[in-house]
N, CA, C and O atoms as CSV, one atom per row, in Angstrom:
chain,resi,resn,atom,element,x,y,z
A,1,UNK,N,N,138.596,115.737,77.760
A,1,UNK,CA,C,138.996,115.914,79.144
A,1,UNK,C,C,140.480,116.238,79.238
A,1,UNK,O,O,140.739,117.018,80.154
A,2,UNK,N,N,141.804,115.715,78.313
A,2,UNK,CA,C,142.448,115.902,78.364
A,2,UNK,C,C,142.852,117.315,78.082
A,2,UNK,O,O,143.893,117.746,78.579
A,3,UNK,N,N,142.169,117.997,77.389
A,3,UNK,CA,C,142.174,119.492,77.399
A,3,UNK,C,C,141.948,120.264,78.759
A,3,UNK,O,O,142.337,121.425,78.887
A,4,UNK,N,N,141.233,119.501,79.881
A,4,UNK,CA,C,140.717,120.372,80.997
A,4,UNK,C,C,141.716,120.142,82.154
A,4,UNK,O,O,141.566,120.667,83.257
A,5,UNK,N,N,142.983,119.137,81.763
A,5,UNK,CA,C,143.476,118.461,82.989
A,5,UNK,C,C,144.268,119.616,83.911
A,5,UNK,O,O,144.380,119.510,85.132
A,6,UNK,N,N,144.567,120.247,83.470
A,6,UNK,CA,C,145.274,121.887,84.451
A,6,UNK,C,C,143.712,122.554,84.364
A,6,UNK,O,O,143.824,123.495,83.578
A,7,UNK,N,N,142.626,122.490,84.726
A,7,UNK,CA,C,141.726,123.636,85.062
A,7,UNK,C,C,140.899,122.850,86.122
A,7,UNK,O,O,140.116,121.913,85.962
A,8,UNK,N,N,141.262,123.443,87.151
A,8,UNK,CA,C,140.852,122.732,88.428
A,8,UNK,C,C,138.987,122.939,88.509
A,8,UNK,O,O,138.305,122.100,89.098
A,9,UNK,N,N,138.371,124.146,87.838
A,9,UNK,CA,C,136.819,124.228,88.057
A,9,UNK,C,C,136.732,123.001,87.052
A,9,UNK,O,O,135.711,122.403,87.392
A,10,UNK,N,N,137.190,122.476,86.201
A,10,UNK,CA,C,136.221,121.392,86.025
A,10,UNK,C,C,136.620,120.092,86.260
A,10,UNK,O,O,136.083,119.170,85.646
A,11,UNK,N,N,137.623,119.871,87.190
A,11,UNK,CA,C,138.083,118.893,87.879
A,11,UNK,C,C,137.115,118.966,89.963
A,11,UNK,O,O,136.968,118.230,90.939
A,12,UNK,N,N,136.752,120.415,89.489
A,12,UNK,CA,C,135.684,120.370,91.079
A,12,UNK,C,C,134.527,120.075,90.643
A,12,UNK,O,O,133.952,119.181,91.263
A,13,UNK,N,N,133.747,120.746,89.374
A,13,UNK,CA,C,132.235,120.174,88.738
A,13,UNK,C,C,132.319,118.515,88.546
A,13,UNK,O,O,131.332,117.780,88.557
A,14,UNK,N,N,133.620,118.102,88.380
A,14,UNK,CA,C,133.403,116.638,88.248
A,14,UNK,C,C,133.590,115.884,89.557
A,14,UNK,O,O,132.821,114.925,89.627
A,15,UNK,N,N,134.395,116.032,90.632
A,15,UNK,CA,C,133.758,116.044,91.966
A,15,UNK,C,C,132.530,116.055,92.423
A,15,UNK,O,O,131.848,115.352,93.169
A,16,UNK,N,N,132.343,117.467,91.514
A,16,UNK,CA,C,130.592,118.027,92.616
A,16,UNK,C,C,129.542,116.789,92.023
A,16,UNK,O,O,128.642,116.173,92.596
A,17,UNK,N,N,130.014,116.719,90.765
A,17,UNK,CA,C,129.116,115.922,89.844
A,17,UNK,C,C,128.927,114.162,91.020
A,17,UNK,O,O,128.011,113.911,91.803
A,18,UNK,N,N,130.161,113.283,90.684
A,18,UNK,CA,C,130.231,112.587,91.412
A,18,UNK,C,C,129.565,112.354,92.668
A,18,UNK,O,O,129.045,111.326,93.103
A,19,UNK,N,N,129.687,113.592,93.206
A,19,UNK,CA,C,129.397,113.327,94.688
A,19,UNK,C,C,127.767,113.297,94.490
A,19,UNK,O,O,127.130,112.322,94.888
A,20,UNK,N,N,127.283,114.135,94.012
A,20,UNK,CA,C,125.791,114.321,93.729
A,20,UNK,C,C,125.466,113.009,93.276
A,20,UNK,O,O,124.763,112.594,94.198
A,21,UNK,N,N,125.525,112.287,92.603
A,21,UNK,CA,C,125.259,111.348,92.030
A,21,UNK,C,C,125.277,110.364,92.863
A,21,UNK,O,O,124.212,109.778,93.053
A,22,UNK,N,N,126.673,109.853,93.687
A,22,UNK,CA,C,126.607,109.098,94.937
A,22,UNK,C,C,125.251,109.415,95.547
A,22,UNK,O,O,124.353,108.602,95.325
A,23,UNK,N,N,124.932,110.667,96.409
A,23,UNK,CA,C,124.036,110.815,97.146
A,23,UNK,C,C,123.056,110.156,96.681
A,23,UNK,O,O,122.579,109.064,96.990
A,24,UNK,N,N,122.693,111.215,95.602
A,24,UNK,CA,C,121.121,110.364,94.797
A,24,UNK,C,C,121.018,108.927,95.294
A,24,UNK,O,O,119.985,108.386,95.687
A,25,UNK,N,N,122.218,108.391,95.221
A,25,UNK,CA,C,122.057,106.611,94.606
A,25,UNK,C,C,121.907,106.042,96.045
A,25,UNK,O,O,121.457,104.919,96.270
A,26,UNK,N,N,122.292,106.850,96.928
A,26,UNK,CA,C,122.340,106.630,98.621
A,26,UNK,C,C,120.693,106.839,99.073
A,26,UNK,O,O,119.988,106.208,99.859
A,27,UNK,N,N,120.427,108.004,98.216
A,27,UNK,CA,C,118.687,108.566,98.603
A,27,UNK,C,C,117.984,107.259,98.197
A,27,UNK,O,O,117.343,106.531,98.955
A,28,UNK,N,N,118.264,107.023,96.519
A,28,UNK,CA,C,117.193,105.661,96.022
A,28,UNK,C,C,117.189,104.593,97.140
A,28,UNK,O,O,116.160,104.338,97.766
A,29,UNK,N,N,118.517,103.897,97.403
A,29,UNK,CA,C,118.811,102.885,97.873
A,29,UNK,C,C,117.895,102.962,99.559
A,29,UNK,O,O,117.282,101.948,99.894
A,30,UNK,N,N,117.886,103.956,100.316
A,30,UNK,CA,C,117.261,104.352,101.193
A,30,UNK,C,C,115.669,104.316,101.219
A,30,UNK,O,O,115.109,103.805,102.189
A,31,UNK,N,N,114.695,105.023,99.828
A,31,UNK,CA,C,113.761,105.089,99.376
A,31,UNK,C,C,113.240,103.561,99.455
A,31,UNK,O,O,112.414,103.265,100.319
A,32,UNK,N,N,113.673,102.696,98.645
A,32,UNK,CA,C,113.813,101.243,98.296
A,32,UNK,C,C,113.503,100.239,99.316
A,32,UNK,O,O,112.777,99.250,99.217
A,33,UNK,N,N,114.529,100.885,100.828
A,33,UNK,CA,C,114.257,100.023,101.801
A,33,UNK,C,C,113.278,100.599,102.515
A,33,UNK,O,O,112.814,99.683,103.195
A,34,UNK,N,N,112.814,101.387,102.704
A,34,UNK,CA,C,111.304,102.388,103.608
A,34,UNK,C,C,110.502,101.553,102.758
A,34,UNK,O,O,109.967,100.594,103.315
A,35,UNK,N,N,110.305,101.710,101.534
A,35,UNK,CA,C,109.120,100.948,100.878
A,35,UNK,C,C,108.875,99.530,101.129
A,35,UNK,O,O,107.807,99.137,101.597
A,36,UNK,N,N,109.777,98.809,100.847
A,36,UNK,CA,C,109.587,97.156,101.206
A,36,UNK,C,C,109.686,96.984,102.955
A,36,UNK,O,O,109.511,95.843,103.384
A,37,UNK,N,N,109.934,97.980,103.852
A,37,UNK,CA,C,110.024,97.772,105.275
A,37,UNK,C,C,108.227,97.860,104.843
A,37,UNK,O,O,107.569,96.891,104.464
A,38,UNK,N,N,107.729,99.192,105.013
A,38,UNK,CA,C,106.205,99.284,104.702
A,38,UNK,C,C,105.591,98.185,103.923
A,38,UNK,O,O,104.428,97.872,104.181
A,39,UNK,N,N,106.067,97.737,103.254
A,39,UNK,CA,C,105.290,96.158,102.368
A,39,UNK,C,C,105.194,95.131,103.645
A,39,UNK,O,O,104.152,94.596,104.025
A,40,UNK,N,N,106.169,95.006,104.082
A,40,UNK,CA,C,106.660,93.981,104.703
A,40,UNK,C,C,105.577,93.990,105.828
A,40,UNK,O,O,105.012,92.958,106.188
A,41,UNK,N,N,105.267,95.497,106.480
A,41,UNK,CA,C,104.289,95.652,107.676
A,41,UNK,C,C,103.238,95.191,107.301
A,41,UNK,O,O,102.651,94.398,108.037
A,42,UNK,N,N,102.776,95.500,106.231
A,42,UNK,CA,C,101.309,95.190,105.571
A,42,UNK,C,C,100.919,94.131,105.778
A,42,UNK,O,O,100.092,93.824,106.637
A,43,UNK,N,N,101.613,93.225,104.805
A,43,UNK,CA,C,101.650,92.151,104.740
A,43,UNK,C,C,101.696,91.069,106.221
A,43,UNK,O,O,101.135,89.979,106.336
A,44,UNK,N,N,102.225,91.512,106.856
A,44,UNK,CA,C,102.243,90.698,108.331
A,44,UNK,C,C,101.200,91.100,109.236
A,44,UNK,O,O,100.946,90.445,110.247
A,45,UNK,N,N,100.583,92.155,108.915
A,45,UNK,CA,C,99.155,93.189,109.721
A,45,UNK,C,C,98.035,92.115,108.759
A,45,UNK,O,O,97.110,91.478,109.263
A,46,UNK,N,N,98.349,92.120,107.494
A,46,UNK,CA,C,97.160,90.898,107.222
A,46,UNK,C,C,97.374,90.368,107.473
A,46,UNK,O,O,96.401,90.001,108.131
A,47,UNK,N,N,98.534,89.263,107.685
A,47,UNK,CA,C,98.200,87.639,108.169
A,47,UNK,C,C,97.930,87.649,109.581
A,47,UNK,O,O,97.072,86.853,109.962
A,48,UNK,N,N,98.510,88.421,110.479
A,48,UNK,CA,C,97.592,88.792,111.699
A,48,UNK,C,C,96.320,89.052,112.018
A,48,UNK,O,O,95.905,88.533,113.054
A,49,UNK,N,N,95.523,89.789,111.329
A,49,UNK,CA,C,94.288,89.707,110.704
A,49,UNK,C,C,93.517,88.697,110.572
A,49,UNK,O,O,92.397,88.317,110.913
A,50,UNK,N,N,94.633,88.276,109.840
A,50,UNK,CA,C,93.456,86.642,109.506
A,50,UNK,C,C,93.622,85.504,110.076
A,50,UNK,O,O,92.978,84.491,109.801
A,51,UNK,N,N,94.786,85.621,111.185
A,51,UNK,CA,C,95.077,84.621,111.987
A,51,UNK,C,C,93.861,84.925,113.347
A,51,UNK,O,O,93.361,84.017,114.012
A,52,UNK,N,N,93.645,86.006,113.482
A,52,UNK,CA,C,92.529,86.323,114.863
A,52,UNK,C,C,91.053,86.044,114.372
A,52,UNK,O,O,90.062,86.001,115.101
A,53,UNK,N,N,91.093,85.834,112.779
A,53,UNK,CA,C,89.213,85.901,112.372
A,53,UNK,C,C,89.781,84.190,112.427
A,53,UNK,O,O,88.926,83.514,113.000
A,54,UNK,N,N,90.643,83.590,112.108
A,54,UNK,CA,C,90.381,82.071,112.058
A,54,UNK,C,C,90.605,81.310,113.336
A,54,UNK,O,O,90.495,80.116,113.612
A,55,UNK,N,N,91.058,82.685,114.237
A,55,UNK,CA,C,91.393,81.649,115.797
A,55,UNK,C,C,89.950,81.664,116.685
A,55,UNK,O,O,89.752,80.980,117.689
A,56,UNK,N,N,88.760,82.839,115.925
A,56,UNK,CA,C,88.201,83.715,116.647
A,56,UNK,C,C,86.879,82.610,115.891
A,56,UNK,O,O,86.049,82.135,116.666
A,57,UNK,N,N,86.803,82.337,114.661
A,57,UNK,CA,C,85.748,80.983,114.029
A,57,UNK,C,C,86.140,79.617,114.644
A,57,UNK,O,O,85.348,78.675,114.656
A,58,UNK,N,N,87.187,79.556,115.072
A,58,UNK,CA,C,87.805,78.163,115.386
A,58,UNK,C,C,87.298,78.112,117.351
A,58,UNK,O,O,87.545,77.110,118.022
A,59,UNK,N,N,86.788,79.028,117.794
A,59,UNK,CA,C,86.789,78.907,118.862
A,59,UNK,C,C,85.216,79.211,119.488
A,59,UNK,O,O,84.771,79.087,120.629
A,60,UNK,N,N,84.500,79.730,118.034
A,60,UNK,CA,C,83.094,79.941,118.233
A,60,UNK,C,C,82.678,78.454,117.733
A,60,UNK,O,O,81.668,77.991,118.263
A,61,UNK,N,N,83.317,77.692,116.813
A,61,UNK,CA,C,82.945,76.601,116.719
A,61,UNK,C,C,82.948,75.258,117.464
A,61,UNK,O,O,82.305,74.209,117.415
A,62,UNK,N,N,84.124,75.850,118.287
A,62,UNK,CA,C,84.072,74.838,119.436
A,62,UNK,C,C,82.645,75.202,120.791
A,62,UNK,O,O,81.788,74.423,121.207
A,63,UNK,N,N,82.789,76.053,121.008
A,63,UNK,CA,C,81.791,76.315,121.627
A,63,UNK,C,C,80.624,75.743,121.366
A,63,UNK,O,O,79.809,75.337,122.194
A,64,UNK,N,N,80.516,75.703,119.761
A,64,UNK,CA,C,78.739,75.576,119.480
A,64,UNK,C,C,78.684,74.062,119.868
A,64,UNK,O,O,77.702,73.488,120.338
A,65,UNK,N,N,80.039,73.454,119.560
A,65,UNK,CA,C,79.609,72.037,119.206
A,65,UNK,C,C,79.716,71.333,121.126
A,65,UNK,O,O,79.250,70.304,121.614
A,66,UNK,N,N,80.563,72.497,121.763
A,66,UNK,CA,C,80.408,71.414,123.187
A,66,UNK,C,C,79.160,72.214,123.790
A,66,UNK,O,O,78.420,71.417,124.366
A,67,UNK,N,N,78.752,73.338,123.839
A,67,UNK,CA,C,77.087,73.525,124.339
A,67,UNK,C,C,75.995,74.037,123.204
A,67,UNK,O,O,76.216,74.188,122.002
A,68,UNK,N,N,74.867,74.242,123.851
A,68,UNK,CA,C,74.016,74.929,122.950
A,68,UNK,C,C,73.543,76.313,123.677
A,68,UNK,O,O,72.518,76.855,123.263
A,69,UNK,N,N,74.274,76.889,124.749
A,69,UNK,CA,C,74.661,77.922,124.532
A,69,UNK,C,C,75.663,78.837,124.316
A,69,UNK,O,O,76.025,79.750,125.058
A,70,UNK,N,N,76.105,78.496,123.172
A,70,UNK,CA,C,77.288,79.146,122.443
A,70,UNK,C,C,77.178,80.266,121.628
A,70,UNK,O,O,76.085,80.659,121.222
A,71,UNK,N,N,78.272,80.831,121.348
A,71,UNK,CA,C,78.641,82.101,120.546
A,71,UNK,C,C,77.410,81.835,119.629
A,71,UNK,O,O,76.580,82.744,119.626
A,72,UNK,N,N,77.170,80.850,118.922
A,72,UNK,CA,C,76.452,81.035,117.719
A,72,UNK,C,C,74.927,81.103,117.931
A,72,UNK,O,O,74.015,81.709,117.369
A,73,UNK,N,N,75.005,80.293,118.902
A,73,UNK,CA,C,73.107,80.932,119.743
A,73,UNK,C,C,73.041,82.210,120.188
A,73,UNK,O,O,71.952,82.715,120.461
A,74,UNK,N,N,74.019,82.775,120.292
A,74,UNK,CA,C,73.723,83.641,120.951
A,74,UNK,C,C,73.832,84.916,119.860
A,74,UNK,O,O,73.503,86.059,120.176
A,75,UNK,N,N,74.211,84.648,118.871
A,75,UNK,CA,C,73.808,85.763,117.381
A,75,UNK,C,C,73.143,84.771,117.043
A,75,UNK,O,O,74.001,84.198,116.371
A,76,UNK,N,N,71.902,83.863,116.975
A,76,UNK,CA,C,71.059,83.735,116.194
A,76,UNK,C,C,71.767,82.725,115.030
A,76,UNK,O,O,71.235,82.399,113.969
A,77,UNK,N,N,72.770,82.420,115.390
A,77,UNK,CA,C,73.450,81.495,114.202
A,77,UNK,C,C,74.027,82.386,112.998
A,77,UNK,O,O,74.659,81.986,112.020
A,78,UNK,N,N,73.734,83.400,113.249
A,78,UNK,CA,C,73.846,84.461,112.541
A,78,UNK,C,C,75.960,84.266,111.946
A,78,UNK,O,O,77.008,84.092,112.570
A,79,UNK,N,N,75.683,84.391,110.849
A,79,UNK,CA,C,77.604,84.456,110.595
A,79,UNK,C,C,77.728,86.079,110.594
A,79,UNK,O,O,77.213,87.005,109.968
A,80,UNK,N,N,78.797,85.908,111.749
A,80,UNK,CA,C,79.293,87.550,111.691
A,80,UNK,C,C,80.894,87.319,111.010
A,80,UNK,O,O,81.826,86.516,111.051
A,81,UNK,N,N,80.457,88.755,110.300
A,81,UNK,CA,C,81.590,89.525,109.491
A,81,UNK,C,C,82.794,90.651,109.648
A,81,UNK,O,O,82.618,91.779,109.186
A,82,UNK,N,N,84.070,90.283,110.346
A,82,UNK,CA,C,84.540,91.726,110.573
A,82,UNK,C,C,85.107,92.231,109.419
A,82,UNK,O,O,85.723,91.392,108.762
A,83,UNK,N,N,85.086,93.135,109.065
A,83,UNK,CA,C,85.896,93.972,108.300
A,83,UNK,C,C,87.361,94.201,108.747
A,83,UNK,O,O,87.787,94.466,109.871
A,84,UNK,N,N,88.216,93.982,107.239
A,84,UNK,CA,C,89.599,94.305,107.599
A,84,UNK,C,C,89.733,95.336,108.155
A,84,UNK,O,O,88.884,96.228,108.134
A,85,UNK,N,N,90.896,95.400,108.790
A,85,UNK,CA,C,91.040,97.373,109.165
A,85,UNK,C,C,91.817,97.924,108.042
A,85,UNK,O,O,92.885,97.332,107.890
A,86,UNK,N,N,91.598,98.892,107.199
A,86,UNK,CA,C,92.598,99.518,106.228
A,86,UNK,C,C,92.782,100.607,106.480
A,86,UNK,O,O,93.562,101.275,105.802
């Protein structure tokens, strides 16, 4: 390098270099947080999920047990199944 120190094109490629490299590391760092924001949704869309199938059993069971015409007479006793949404 000390050979290049009076030649300004490769005192700008090492600029250009630099700067490129910053960016990149600005792009990853950016990339990084979109992904774990998206984890993060997931993850809280299931426990939501499974907070409405256990509020939604917890409330057919009350039913059954204070009448006998409740949610569960009324499918036949039948256990219903929802499917996650994916």
């Amino acid at each position: 390098m000390s050979s290049q120190r009076g030649n300004p094109d490769a005192m700008n490629r090492l600029a250009f270099t630099i700067a490129f490299t910053e960016n990149a590391i600005e792009n990853i760092q950016n990339s990084e947080f979109s992904i774990s924001d998206a984890d993060i949704a997931e993850e809280i869309s299931a426990f939501t999920w499974a907070q409405v199938l256990s509020q939604a059993a917890t409330a057919m069971l009350a039913g059954r047990f204070s009448s006998a015409g409740s949610a569960a007479a009324a499918t036949g006793g039948a256990l219903i199944t929802l499917p996650y949404p994916r």
